[in-house]
C-alpha positions as CSV (number, residue, x, y, z in Angstrom):
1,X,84.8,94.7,68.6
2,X,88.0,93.1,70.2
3,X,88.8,91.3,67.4
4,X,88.3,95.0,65.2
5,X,90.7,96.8,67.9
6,X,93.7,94.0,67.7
7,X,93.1,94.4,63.8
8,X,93.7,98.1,64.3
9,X,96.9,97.7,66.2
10,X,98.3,95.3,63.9
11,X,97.3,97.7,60.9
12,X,98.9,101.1,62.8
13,X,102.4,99.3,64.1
14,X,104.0,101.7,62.6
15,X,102.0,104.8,63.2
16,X,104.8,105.8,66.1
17,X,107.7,104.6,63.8
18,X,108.8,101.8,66.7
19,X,108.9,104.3,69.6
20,X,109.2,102.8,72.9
21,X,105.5,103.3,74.7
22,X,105.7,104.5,78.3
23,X,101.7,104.5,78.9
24,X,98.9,102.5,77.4
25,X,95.4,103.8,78.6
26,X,91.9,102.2,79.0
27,X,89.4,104.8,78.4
28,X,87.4,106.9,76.8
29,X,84.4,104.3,76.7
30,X,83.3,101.6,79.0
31,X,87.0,99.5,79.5
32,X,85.0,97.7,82.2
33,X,82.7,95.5,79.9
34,X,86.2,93.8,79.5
35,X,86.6,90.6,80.7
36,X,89.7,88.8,81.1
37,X,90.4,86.8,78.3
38,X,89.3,90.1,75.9
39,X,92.0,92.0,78.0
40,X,94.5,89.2,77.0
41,X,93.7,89.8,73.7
42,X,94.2,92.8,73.5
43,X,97.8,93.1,75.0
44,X,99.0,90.5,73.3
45,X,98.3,92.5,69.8
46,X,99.9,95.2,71.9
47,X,103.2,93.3,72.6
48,X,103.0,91.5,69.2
49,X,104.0,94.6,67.0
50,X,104.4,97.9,69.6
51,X,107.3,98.6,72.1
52,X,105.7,98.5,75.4
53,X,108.4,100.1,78.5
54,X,108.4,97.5,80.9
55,X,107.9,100.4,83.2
56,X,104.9,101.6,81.3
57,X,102.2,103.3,83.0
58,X,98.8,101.3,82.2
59,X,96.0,102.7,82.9
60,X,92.1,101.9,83.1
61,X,89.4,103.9,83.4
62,X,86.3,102.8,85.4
63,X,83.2,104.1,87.4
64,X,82.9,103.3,91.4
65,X,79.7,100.6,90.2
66,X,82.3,98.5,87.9
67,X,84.7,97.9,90.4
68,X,84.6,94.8,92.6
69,X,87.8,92.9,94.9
70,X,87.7,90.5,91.9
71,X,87.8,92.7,89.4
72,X,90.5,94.7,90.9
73,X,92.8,91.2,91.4
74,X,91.8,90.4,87.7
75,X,92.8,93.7,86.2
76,X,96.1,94.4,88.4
77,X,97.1,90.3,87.4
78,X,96.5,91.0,84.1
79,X,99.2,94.1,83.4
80,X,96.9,97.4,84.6
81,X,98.9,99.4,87.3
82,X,97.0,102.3,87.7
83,X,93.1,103.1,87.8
84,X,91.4,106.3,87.4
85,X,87.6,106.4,88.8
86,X,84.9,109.0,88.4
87,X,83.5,109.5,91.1
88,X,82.3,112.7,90.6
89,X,80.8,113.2,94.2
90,X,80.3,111.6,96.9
91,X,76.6,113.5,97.3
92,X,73.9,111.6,96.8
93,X,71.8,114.4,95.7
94,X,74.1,115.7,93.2
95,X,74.7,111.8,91.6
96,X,71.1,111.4,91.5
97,X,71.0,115.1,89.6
98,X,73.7,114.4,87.1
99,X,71.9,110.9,86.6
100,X,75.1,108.7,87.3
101,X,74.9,105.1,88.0
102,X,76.6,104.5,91.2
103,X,75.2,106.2,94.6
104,X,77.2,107.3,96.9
105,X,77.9,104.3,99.3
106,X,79.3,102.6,96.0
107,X,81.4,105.3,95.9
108,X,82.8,105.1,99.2
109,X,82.9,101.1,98.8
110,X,84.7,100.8,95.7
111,X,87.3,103.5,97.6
112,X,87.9,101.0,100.2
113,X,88.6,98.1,98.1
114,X,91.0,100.0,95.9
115,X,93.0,100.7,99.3
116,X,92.5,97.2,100.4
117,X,94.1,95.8,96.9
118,X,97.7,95.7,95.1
119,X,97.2,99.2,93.5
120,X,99.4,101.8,94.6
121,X,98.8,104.4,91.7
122,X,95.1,105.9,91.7
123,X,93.5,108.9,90.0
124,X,89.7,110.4,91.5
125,X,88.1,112.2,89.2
126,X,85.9,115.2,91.0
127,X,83.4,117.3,89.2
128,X,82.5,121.1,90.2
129,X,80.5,123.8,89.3
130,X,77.2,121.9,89.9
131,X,74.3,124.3,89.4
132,X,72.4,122.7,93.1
133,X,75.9,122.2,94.7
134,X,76.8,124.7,97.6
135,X,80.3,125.3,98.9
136,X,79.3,123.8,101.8
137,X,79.0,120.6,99.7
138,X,82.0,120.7,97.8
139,X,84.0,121.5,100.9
140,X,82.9,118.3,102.4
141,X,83.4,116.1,99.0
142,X,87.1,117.4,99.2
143,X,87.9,116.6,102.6
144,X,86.6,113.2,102.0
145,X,88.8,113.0,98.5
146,X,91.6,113.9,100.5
147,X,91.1,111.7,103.6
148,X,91.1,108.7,101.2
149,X,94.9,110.1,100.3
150,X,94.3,109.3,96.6
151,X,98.0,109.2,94.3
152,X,96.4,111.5,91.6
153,X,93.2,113.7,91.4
154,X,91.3,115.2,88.3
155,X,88.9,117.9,88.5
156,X,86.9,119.3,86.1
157,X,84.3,121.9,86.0
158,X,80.5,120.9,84.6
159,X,80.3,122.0,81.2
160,X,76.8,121.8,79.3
161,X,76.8,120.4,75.9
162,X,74.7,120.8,73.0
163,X,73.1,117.4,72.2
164,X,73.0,116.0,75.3
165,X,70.3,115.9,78.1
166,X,71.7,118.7,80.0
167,X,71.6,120.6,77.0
168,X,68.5,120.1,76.0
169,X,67.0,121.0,79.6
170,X,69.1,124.2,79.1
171,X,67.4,124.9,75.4
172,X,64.1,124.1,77.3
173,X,65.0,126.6,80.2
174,X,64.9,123.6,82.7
175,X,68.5,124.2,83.5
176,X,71.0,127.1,83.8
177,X,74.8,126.8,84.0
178,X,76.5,127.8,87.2
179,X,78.0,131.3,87.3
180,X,81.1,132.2,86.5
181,X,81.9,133.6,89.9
182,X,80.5,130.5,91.5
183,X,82.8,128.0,89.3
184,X,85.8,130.5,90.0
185,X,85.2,130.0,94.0
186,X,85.4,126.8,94.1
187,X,87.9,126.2,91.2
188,X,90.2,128.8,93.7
189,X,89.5,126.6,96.7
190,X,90.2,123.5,95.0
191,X,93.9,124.6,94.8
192,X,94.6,126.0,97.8
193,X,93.3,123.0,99.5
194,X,94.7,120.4,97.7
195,X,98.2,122.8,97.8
196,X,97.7,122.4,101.6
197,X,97.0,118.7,101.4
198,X,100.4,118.4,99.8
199,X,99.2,117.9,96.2
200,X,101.2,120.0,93.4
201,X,98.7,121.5,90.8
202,X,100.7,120.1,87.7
203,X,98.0,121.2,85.2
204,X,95.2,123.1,85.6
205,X,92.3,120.3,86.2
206,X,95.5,117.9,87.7
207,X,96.8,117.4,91.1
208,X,99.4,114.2,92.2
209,X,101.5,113.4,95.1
210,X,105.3,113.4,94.3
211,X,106.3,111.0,92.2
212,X,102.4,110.2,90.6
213,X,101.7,112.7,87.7
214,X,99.8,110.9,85.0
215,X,102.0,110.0,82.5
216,X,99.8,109.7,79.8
217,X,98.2,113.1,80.0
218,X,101.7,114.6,80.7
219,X,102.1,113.2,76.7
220,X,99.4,115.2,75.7
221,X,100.5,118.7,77.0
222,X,104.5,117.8,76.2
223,X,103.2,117.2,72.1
224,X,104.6,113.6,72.4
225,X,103.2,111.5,69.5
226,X,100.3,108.9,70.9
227,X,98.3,106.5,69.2
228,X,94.5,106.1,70.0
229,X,93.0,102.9,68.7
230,X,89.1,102.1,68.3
231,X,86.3,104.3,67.5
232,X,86.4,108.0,67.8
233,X,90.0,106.9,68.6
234,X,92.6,110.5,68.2
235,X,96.3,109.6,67.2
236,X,99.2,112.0,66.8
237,X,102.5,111.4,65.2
238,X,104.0,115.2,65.3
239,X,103.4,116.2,61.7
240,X,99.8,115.3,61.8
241,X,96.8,114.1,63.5
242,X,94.6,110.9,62.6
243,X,90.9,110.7,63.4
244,X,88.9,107.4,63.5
245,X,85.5,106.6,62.3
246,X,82.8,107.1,65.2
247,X,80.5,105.1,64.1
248,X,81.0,101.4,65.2
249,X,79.3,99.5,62.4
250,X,81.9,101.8,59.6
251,X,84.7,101.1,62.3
252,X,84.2,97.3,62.0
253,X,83.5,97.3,58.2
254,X,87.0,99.1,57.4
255,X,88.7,96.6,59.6
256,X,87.2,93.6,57.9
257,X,88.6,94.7,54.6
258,X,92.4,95.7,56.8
259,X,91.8,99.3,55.8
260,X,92.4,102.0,58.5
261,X,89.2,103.7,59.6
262,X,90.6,107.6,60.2
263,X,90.8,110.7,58.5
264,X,94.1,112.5,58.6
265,X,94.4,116.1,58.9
266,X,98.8,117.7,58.2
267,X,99.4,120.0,60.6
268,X,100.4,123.9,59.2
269,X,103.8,125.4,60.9
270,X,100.2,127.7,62.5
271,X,99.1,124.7,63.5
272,X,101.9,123.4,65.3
273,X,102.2,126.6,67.3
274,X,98.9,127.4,68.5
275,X,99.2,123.5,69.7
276,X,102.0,124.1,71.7
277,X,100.6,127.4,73.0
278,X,97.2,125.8,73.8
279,X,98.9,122.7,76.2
280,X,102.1,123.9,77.3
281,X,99.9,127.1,79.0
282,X,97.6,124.9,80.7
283,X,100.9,123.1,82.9
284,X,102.9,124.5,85.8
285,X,106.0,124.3,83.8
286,X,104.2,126.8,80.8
287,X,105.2,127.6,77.5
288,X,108.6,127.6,76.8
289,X,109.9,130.4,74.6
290,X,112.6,129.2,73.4
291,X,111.8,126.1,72.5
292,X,109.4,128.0,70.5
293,X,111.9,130.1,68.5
294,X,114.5,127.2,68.1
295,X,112.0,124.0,67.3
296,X,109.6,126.4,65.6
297,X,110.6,129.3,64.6
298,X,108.4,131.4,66.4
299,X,109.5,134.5,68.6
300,X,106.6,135.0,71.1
301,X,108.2,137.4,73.0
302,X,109.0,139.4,70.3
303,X,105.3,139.0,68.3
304,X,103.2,139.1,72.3
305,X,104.8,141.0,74.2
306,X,101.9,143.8,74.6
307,X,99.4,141.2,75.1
308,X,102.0,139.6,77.7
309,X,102.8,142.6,79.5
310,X,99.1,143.6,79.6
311,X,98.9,140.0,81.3
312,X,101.6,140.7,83.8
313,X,100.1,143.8,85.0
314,X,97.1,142.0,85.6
315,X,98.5,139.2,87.8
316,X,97.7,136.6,85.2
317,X,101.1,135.5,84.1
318,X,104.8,135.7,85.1
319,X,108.4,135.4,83.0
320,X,111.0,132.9,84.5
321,X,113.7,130.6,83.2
322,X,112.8,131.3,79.4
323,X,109.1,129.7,80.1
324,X,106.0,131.6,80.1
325,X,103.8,130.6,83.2
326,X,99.7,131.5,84.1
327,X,99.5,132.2,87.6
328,X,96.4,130.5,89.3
329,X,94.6,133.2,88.7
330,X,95.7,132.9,84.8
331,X,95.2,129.3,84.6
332,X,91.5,129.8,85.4
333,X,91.5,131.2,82.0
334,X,93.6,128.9,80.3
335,X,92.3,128.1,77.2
336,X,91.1,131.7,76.7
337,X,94.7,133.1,77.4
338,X,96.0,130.7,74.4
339,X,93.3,131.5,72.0
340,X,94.3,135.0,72.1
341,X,97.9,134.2,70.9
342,X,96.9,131.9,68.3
343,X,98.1,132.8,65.0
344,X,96.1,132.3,62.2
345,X,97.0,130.5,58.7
């Protein structure tokens, strides 16, 4: 498979047209079954025909059972300057529940050795909105978060997919989804005590000290262009999107023959728009307007402004500097709140 992702980078060198890359990302799999000469590998193809900052931001994902002192010396030797670990929780009853593979003392132990090692920049992924959590509970796994003074923290609320064991012990009536109200209270309590911890709420599931927001999911919600390489791998060029293969055996196959193994999808003016809408809504800095009517040609003040005022009056948004911005009580409905101004082709 390494030999199929170097391929892949060779084959999409010019996918970002020689952009300079600020942040190169290990993730969205299992990063950790690499070992060192594999990670080699793989940033030499990197180096070999991208433009890699040499201030880039590279970043590898990992849960708190892959993580040892000697993995950590190998990865940070080896180029990566930032981690971001799921821990989840540290509850052992909730871990058990949402059937991860680290317990909780591995969670606390691989904490300690990322403190004890070269790395600096940190993300901590927390989950809530557990059906057979209590506030009580996630109280306790925020103070400890916080005590360990982590860079950069992600949380997300549980969602239940189809197709997956959670979803099927909801279809069988084994499971039901936390309220609404429930995820609200401690989504709300999240934010006001990570605001007091001195974290800024950048986006709505993102939090960082000064100085440490994520720049590679900052790309995402600013629409810069970003190539994903490997299976299931998402790329982005401005003009379009590109969608790899899933499945590995088709993946490999397409390489072997030096074909690119992705579907591409050209992005509608619509298209462009309801993007924009969709990210830029979800940050602190929010949508901005003009940018909108200039780069776009779009006037969302003129074409929303019932649906905006209605907003206003209901404490969900506010108007400043040209930007469009969800209050906390608006970011809670994010995604919602875009979908409503999307324009359809």
């Amino acid at each position: 498979m390494v030999e199929a992702i170097c391929k892949e980078i060779e084959l999409q060198h010019q996918y970002l047209k020689g952009e300079l890359v600020e942040s190169v990302y290990f993730g969205g799999g299992t990063p950790s079954v690499l070992n060192e000469d594999q990670l080699k590998s793989i940033f030499t193809a990197l180096h070999k025909d991208h433009r890699i900052s040499s201030d880039a931001e590279i970043t590898f994902e990992a849960n708190p059972d892959d993580i040892t002192p000697t993995k950590l010396e190998m990865l940070f030797q080896n180029g990566i300057n930032r981690l971001s670990v799921g821990i989840q929780s540290f509850d052992e009853d909730i871990l058990k529940w949402m059937n991860r593979a680290h317990n909780s003392k591995e969670a606390f132990q691989c904490l300690e050795w990322i403190k004890e090692s070269e790395f600096s920049n940190f993300s901590l992924d927390l989950i809530y909105g557990i059906p057979i959590s209590r506030h009580e509970t996630w109280e306790k796994d925020l103070k400890t978060l916080v005590d360990f003074q982590p860079p950069h923290i992600s949380s997300y609320c549980l969602t239940i997919e189809p197709n997956t064991v959670f979803g099927r012990w909801q279809q069988k009536g084994k499971l039901n989804e936390a309220s609404e109200d429930y995820a609200s209270e401690q989504f709300y309590h999240l934010a006001e005590y990570l605001r007091k911890a001195k974290y800024e709420h950048y986006e709505v599931s993102n939090f960082a000290k000064n100085g440490f927001h994520s720049k590679h999911n900052s790309s995402y919600w600013q629409q810069k262009p970003y190539l994903g390489i490997g299976p299931s791998a998402h790329s982005y060029n401005g003009k379009n999107r590109q969608f790899n293969v899933s499945n590995n055996a088709q993946y490999l196959k397409a390489l072997q023959k030096n074909e690119i193994p992705a579907e591409m999808d050209i992005l509608t003016a619509e298209d462009r728009i309801n993007e924009y809408l969709m990210t830029s809504l979800r940050t602190s800095v929010g949508c901005n307007f003009l940018y909108l009517k200039d780069e776009l040609g779009y006037d969302l003040i003129k074409n929303a402004k019932p649906q905006i005022e209605q907003w206003k009056s209901s404490g969900l948004c506010i108007l400043e500097n040209h930007h469009l911005k969800l209050t906390l009580k608006g970011r809670l409905l994010a995604d919602k709140l875009a979908s409503d101004l999307f324009l359809v082709d």
